[in-house]
Biopython code that builds the backbone (N, CA, C, O; Angstrom):
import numpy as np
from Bio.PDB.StructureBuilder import StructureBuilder

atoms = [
    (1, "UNK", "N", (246.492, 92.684, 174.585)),
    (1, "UNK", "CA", (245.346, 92.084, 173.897)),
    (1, "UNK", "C", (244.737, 90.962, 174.726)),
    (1, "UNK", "O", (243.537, 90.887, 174.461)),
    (2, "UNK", "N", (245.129, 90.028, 175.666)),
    (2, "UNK", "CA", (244.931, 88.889, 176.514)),
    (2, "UNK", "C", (243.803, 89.461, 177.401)),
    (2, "UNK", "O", (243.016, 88.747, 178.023)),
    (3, "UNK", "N", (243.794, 90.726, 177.405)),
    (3, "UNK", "CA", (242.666, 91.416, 178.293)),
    (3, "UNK", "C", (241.527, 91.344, 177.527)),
    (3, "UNK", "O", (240.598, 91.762, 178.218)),
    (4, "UNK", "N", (241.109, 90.985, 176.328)),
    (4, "UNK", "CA", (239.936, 91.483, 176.257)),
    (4, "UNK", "C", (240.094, 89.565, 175.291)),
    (4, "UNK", "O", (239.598, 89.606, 174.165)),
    (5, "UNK", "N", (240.388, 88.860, 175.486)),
    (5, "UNK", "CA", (240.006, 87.437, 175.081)),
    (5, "UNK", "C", (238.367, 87.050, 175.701)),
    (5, "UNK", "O", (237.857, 87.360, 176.777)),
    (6, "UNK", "N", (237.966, 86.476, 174.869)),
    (6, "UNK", "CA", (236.483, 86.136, 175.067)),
    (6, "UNK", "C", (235.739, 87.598, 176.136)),
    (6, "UNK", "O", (235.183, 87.697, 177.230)),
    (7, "UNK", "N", (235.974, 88.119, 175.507)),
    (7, "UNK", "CA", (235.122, 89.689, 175.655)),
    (7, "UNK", "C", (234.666, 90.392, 174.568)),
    (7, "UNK", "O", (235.469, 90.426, 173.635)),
    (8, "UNK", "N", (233.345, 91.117, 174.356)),
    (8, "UNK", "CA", (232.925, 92.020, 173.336)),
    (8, "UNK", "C", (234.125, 92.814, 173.291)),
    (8, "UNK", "O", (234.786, 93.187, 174.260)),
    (9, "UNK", "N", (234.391, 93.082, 171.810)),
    (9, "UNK", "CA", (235.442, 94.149, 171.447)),
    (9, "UNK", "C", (234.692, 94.914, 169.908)),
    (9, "UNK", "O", (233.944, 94.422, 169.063)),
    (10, "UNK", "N", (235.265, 96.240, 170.035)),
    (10, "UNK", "CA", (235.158, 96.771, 168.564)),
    (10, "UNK", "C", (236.439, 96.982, 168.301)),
    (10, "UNK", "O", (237.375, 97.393, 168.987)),
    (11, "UNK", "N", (236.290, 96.479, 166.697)),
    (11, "UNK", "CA", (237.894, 96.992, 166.452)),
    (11, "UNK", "C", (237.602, 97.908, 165.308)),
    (11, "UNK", "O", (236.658, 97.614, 164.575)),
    (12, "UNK", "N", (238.355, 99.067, 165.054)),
    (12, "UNK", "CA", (238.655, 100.119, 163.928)),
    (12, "UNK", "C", (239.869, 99.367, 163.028)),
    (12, "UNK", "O", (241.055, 99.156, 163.282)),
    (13, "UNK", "N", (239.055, 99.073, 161.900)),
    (13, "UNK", "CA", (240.232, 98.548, 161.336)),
    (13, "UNK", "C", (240.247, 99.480, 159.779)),
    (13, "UNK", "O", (239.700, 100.578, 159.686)),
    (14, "UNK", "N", (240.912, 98.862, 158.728)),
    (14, "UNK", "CA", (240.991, 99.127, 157.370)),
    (14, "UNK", "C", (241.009, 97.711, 157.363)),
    (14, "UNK", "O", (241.491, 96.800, 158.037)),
    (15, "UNK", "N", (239.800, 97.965, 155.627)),
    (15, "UNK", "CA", (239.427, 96.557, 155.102)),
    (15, "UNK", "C", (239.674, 97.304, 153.692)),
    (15, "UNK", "O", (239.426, 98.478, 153.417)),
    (16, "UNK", "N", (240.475, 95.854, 152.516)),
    (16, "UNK", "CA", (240.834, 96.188, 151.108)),
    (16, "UNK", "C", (239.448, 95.660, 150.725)),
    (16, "UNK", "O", (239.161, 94.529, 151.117)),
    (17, "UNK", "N", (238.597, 96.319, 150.037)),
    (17, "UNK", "CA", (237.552, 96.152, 149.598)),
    (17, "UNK", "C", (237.109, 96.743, 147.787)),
    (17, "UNK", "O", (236.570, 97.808, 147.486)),
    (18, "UNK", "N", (237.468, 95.866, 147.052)),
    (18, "UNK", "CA", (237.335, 96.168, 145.762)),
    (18, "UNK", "C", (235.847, 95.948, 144.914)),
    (18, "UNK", "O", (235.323, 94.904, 145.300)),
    (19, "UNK", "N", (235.393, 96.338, 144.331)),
    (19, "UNK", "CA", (234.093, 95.845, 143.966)),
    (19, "UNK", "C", (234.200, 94.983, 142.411)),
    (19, "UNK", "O", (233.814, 93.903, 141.964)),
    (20, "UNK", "N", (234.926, 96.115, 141.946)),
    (20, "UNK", "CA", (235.197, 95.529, 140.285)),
    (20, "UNK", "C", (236.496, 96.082, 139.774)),
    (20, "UNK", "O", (236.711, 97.293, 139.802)),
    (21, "UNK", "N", (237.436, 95.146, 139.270)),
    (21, "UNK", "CA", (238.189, 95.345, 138.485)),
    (21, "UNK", "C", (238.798, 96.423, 138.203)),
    (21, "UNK", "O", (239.979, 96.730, 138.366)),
    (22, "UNK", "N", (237.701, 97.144, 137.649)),
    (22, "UNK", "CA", (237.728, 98.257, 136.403)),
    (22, "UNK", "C", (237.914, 99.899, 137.274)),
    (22, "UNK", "O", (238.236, 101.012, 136.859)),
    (23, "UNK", "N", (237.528, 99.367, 138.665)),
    (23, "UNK", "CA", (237.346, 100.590, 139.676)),
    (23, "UNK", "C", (238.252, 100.453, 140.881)),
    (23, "UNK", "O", (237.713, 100.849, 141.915)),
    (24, "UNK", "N", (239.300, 100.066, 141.001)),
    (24, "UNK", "CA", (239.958, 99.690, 142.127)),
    (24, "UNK", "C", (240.318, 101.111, 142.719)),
    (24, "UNK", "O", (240.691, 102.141, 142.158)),
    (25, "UNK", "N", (240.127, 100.871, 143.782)),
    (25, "UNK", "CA", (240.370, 102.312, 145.164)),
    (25, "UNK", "C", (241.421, 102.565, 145.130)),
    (25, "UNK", "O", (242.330, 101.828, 144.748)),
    (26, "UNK", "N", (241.526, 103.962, 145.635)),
    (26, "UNK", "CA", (242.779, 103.965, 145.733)),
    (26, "UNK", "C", (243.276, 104.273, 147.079)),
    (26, "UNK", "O", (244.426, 104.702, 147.172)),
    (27, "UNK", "N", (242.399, 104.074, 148.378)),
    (27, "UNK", "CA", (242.682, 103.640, 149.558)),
    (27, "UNK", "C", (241.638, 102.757, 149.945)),
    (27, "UNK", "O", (240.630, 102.420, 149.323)),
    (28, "UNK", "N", (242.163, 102.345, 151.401)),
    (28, "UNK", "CA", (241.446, 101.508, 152.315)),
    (28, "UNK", "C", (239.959, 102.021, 152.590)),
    (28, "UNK", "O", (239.505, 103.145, 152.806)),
    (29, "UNK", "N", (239.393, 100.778, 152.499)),
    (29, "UNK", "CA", (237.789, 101.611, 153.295)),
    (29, "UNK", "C", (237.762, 101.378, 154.819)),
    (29, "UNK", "O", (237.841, 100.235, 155.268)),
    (30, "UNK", "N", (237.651, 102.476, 155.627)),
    (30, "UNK", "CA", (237.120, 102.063, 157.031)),
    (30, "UNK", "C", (236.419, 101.699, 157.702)),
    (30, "UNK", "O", (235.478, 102.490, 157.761)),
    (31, "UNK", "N", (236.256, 100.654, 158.490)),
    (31, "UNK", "CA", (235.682, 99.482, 158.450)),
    (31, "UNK", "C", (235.569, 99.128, 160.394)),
    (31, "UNK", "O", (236.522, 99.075, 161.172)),
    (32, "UNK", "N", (234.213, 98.957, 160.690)),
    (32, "UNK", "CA", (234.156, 98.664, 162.214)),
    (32, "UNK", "C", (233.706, 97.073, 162.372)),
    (32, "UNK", "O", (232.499, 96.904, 162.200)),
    (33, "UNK", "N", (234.313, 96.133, 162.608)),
    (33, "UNK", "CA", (233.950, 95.166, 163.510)),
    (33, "UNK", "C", (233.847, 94.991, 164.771)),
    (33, "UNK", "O", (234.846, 95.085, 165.484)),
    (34, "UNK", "N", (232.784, 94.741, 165.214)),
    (34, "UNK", "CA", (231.613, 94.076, 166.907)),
    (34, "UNK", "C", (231.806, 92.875, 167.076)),
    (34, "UNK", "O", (231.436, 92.214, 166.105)),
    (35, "UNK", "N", (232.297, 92.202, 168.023)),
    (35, "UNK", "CA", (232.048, 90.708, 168.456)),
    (35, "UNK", "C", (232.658, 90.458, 169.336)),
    (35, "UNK", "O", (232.911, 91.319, 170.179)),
    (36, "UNK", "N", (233.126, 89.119, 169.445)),
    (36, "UNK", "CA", (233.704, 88.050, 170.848)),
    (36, "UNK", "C", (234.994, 88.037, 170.119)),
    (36, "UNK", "O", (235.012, 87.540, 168.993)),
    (37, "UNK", "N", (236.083, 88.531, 170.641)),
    (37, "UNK", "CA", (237.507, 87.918, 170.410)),
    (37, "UNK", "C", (237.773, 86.479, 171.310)),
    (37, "UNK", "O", (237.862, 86.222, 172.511)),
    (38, "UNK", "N", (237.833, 85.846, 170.290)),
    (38, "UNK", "CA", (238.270, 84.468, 170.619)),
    (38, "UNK", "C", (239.406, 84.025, 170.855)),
    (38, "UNK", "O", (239.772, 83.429, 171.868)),
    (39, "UNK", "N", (240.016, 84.299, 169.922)),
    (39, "UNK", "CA", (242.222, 84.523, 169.616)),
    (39, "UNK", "C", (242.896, 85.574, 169.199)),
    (39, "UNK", "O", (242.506, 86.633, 168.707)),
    (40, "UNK", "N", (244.071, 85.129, 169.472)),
    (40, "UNK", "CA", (244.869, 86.531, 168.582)),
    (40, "UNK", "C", (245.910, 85.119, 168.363)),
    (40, "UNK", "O", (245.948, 84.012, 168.901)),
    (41, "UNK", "N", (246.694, 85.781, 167.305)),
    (41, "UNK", "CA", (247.999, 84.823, 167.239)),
    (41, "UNK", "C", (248.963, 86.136, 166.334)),
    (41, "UNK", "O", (248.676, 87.281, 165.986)),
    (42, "UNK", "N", (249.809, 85.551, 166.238)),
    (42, "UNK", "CA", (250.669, 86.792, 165.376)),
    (42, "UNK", "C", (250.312, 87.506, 164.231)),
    (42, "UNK", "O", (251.082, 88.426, 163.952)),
    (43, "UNK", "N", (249.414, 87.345, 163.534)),
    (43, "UNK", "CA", (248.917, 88.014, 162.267)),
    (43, "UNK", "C", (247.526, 88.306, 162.406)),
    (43, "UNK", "O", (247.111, 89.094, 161.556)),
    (44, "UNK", "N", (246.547, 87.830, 163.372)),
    (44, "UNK", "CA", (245.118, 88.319, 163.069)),
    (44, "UNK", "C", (244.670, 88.276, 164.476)),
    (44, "UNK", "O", (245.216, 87.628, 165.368)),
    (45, "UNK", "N", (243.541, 89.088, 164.602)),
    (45, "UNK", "CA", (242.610, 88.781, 165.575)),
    (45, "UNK", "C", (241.318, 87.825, 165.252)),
    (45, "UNK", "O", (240.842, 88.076, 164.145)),
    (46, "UNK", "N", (240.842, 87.091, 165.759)),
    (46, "UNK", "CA", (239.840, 86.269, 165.735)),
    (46, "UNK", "C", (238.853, 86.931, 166.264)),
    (46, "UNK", "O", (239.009, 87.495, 167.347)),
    (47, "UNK", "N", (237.323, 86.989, 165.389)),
    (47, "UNK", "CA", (236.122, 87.424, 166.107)),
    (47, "UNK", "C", (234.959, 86.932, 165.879)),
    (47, "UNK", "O", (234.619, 86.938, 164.696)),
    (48, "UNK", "N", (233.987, 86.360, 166.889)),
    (48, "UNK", "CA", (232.503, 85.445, 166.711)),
    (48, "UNK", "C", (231.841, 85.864, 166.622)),
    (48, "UNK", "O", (232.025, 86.977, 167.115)),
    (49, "UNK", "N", (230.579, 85.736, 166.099)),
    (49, "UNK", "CA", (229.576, 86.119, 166.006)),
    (49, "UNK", "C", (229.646, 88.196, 166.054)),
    (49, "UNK", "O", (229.379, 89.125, 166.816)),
    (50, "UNK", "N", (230.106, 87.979, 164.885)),
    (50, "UNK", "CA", (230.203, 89.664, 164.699)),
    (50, "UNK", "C", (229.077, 90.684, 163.489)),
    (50, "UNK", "O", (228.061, 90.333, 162.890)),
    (51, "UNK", "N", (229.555, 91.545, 163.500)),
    (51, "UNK", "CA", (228.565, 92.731, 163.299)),
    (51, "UNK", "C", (230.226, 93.533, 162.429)),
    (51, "UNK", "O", (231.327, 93.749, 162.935)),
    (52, "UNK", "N", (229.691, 93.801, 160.904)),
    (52, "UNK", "CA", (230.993, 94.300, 160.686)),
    (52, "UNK", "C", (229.969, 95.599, 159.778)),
    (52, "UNK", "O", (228.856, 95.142, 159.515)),
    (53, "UNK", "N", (230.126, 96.758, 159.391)),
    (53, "UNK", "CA", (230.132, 98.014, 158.826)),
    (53, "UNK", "C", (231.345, 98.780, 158.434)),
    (53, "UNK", "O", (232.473, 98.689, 158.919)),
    (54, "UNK", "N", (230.893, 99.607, 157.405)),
    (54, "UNK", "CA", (231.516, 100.793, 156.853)),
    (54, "UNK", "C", (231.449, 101.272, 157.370)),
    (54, "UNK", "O", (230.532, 101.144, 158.181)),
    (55, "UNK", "N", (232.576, 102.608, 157.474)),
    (55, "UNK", "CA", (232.216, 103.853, 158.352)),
    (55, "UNK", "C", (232.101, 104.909, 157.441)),
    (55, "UNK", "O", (232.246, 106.077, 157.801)),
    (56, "UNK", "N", (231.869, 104.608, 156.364)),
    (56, "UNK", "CA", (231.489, 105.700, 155.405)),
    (56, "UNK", "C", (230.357, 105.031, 154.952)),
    (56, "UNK", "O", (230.298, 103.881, 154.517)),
    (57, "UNK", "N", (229.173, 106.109, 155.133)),
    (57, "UNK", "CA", (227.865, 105.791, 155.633)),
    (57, "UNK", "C", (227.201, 104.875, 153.726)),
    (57, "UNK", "O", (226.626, 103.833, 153.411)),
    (58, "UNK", "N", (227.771, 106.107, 152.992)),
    (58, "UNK", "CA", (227.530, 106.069, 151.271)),
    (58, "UNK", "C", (227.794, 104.852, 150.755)),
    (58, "UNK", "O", (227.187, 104.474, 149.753)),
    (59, "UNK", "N", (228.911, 103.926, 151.483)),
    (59, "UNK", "CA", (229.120, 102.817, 151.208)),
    (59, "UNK", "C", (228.759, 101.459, 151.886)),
    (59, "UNK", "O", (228.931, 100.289, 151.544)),
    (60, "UNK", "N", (228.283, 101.957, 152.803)),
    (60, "UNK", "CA", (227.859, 101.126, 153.657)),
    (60, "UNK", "C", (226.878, 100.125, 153.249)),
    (60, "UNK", "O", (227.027, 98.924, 153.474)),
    (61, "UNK", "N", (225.665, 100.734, 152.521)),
    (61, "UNK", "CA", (224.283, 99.354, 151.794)),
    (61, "UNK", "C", (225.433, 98.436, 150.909)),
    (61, "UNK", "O", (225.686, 97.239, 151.047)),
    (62, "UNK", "N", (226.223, 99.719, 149.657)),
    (62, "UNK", "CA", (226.323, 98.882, 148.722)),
    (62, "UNK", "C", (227.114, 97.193, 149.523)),
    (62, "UNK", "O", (226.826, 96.016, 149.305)),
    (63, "UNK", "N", (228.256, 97.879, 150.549)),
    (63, "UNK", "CA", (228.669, 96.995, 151.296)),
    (63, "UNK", "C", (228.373, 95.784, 151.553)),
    (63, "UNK", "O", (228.829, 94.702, 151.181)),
    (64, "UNK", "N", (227.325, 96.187, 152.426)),
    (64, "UNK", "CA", (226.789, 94.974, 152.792)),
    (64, "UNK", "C", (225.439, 94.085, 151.560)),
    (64, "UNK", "O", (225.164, 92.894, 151.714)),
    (65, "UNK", "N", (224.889, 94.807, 150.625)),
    (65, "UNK", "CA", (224.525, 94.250, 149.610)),
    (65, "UNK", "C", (225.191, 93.079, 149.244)),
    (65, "UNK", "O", (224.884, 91.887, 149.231)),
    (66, "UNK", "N", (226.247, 93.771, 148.932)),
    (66, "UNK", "CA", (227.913, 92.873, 148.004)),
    (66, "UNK", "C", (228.625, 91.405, 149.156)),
    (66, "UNK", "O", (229.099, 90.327, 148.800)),
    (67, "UNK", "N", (228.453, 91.899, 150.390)),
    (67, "UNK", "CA", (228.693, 90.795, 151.561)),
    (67, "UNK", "C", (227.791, 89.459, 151.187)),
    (67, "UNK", "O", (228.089, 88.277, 151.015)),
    (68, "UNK", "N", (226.493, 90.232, 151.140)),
    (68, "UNK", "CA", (225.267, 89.270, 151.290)),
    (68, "UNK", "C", (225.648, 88.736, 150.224)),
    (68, "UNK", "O", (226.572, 87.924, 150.249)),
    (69, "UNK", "N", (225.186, 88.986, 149.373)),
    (69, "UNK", "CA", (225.338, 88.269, 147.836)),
    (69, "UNK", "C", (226.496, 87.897, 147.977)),
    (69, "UNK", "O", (226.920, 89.048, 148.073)),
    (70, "UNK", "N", (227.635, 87.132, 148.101)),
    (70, "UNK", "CA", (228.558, 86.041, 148.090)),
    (70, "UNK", "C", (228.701, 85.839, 149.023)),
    (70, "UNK", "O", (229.748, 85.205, 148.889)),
    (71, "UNK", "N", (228.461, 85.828, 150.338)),
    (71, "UNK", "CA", (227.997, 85.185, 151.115)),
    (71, "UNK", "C", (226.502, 83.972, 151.320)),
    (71, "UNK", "O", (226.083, 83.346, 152.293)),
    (72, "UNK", "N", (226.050, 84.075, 149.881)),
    (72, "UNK", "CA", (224.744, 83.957, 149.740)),
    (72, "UNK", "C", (223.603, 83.930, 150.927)),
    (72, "UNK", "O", (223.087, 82.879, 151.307)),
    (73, "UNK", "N", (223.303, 85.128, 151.419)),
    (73, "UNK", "CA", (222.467, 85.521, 152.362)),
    (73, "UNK", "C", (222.847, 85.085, 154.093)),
    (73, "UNK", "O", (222.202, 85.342, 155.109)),
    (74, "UNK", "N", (224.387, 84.202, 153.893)),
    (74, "UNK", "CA", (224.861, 83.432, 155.306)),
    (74, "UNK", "C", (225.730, 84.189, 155.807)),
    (74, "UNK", "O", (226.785, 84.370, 155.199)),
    (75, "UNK", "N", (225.444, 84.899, 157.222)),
    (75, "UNK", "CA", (226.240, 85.728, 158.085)),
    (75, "UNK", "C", (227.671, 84.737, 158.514)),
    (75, "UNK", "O", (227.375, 83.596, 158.868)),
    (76, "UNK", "N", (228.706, 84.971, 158.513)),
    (76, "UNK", "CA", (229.890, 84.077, 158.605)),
    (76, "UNK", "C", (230.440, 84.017, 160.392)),
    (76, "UNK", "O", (230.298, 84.824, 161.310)),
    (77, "UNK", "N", (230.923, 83.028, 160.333)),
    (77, "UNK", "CA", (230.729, 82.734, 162.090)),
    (77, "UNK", "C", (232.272, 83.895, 162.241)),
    (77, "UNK", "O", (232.240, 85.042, 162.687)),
    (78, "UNK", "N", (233.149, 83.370, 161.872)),
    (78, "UNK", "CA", (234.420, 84.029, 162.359)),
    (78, "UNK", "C", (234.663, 84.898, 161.063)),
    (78, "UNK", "O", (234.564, 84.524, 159.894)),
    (79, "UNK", "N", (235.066, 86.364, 161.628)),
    (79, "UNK", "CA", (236.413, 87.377, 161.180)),
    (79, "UNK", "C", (237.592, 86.798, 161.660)),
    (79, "UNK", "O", (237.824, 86.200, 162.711)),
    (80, "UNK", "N", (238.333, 87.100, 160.650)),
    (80, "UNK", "CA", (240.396, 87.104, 160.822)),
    (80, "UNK", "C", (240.583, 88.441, 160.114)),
    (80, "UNK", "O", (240.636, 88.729, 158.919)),
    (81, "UNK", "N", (240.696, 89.432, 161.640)),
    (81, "UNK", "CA", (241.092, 90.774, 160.741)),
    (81, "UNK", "C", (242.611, 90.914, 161.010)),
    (81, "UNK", "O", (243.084, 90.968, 162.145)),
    (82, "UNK", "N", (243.434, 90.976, 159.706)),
    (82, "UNK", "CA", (244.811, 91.066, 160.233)),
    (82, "UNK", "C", (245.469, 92.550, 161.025)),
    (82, "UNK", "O", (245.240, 93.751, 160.881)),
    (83, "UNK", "N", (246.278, 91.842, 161.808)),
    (83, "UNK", "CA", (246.974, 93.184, 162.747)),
    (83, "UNK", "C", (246.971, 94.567, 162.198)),
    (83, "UNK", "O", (246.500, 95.655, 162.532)),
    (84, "UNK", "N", (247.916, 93.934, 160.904)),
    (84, "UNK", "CA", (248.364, 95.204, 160.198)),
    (84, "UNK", "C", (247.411, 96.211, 160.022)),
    (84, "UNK", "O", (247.907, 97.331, 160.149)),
    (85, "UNK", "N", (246.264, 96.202, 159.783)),
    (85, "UNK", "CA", (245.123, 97.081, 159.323)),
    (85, "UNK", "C", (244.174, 97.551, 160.354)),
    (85, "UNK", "O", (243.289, 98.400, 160.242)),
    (86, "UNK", "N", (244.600, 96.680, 161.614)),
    (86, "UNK", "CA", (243.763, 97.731, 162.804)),
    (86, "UNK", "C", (244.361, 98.580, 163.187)),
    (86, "UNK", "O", (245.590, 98.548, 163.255)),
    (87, "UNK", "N", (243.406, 99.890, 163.653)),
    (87, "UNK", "CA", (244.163, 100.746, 164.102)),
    (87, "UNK", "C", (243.664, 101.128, 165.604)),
    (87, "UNK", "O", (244.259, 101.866, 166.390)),
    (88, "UNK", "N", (242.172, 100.307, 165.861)),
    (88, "UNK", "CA", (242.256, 100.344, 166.744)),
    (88, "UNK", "C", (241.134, 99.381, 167.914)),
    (88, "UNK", "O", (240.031, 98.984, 167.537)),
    (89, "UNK", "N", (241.648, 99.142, 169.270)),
    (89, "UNK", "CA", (240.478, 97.813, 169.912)),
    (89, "UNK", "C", (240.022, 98.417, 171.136)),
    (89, "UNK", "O", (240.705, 98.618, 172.140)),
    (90, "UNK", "N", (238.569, 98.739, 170.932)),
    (90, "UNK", "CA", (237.968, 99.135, 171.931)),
    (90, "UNK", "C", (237.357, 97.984, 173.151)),
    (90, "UNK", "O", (236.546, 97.259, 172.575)),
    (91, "UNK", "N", (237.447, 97.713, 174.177)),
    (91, "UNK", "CA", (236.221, 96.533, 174.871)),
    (91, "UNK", "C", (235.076, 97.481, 174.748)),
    (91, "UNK", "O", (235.068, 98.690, 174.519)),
    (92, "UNK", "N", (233.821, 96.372, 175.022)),
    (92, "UNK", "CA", (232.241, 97.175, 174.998)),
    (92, "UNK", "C", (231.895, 96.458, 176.386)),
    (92, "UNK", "O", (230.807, 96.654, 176.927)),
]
sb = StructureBuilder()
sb.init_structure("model")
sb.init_model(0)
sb.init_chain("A")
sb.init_seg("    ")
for serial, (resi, resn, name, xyz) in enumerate(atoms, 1):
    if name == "N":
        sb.init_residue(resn, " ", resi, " ")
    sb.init_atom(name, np.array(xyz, "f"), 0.0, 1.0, " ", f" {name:<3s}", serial, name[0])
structure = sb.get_structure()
């Protein structure tokens, strides 16, 4: 992983993404994050100024709809995607 520190990376991860209560999944949604890896430390990767999507296309607006709105319209500087759920780190 030291190879791609402060380098564009995509990572393939799984993200737990629930919407409501009443509908909980019953798997992971797959999930692509774009950006600058900054750190790693034992449980997460660190990423700046990123670009994150669904990879299931159907879910993808509501997605990012649901981001925006509690995010209130503010793109967030850093991801902490934990280890466990990537499956995989591309450099760009």
């Amino acid at each position: 992983m030291n190879k791609v520190l402060n380098k564009k990376i995509r990572i393939d991860w799984n993200d737990a993404v629930i919407y409501s209560i009443n509908n909980i999944p019953s798997k992971l949604a797959g999930t692509v994050t774009i950006g600058f890896c900054v750190e790693e430390n034992k449980d997460f990767v660190i990423i700046k100024d990123s670009k994150t999507f669904s990879k299931n296309n159907n879910l993808k607006k509501r997605f990012l709809r649901i981001v925006h709105f509690f995010l209130n319209k503010k793109k967030p500087i850093y991801f902490f995607i934990p280890k466990g759920m990537i499956e995989k780190i591309t450099e760009i």
